[in-house]
C-alpha positions as a Python dict, from the first residue, in 0.01 Angstrom:
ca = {
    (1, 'X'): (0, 0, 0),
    (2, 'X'): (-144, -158, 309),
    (3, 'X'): (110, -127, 565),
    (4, 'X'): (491, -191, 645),
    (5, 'X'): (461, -552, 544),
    (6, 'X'): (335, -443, 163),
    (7, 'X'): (573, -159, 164),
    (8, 'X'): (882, -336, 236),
    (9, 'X'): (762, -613, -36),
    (10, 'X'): (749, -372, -296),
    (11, 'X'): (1102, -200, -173),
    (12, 'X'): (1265, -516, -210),
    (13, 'X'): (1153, -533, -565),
    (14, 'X'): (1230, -237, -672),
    (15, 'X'): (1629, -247, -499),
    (16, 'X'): (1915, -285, -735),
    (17, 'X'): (1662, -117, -1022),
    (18, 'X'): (1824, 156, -1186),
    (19, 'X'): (1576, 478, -1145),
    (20, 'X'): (1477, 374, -784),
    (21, 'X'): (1727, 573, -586),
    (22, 'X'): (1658, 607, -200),
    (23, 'X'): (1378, 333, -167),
    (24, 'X'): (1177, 413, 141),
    (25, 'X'): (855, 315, 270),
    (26, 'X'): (617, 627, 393),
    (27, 'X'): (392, 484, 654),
    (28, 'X'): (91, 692, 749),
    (29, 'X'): (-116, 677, 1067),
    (30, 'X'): (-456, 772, 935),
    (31, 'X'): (-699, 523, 839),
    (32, 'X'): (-797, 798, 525),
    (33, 'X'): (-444, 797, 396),
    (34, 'X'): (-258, 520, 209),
    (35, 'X'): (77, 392, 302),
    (36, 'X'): (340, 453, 7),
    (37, 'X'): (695, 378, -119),
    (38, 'X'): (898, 668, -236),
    (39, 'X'): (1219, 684, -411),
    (40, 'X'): (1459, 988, -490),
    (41, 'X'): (1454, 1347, -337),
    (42, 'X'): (1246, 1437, -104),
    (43, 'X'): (956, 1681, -244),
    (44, 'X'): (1032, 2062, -54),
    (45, 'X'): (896, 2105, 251),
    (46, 'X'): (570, 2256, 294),
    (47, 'X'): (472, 2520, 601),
    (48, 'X'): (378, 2418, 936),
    (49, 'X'): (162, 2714, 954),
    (50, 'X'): (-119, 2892, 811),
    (51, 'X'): (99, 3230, 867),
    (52, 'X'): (366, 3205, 536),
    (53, 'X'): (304, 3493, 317),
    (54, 'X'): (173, 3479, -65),
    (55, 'X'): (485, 3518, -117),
    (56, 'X'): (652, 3242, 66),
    (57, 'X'): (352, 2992, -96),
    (58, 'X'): (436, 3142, -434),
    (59, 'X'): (835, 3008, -366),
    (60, 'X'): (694, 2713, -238),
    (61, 'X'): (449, 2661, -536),
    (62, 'X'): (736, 2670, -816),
    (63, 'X'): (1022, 2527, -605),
    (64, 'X'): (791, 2231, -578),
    (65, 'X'): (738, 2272, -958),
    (66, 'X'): (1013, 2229, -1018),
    (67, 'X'): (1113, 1949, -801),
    (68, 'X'): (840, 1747, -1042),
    (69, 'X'): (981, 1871, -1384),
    (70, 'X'): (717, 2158, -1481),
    (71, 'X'): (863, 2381, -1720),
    (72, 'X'): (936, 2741, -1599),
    (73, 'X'): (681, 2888, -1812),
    (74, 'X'): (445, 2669, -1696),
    (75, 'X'): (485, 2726, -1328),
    (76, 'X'): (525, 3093, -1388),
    (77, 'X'): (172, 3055, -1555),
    (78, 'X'): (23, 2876, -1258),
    (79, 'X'): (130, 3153, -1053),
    (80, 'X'): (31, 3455, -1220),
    (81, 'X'): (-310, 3245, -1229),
    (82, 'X'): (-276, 3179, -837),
    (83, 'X'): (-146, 3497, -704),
    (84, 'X'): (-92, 3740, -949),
    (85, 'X'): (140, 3878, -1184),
    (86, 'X'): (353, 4094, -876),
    (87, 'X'): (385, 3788, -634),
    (88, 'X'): (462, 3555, -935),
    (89, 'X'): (770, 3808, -1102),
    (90, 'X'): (916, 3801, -699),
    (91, 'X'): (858, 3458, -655),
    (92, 'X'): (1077, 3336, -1000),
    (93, 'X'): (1389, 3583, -879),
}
């Protein structure tokens, strides 16, 4: 996307599809990052500072995981990989 003009273009397509609920366009103000349209949910929200615990990122990690359809045993994989097996067994209860 190259700005509101594009995004709005491509929201006006997509309106009245089934599968595109909650069209919006996500407008950024950095030259490095693209402009997109999103539809549905929003993803969870991520940490505003570099202070969350492991274990907060671990919740983070498979709530997000979950928001994009990995299966349990896959995010539960990730995160024994990423923090170990103690963080990952708090994070899933």
């Amino acid at each position: 996307m190259d700005g509101e003009g594009e995004a709005n273009e491509a929201i006006a397509l997509l309106s009245g599809i089934p599968g595109f609920p909650n069209l919006r366009a996500v407008l950024s103000h950095d030259p490095e990052v693209a402009d997109n349209v999103r539809w549905g949910d929003d993803e969870p929200p991520c940490f505003e500072s570099d202070e969350a615990s492991d274990l907060e990122w671990a919740c983070w990690e498979m709530a997000t995981g979950r928001f994009y359809g990995y299966s349990e045993n896959t995010i539960r994989d990730y995160l024994v990989k990423q923090w170990g097996k103690r963080v990952a067994v708090e994070a899933a209860t």
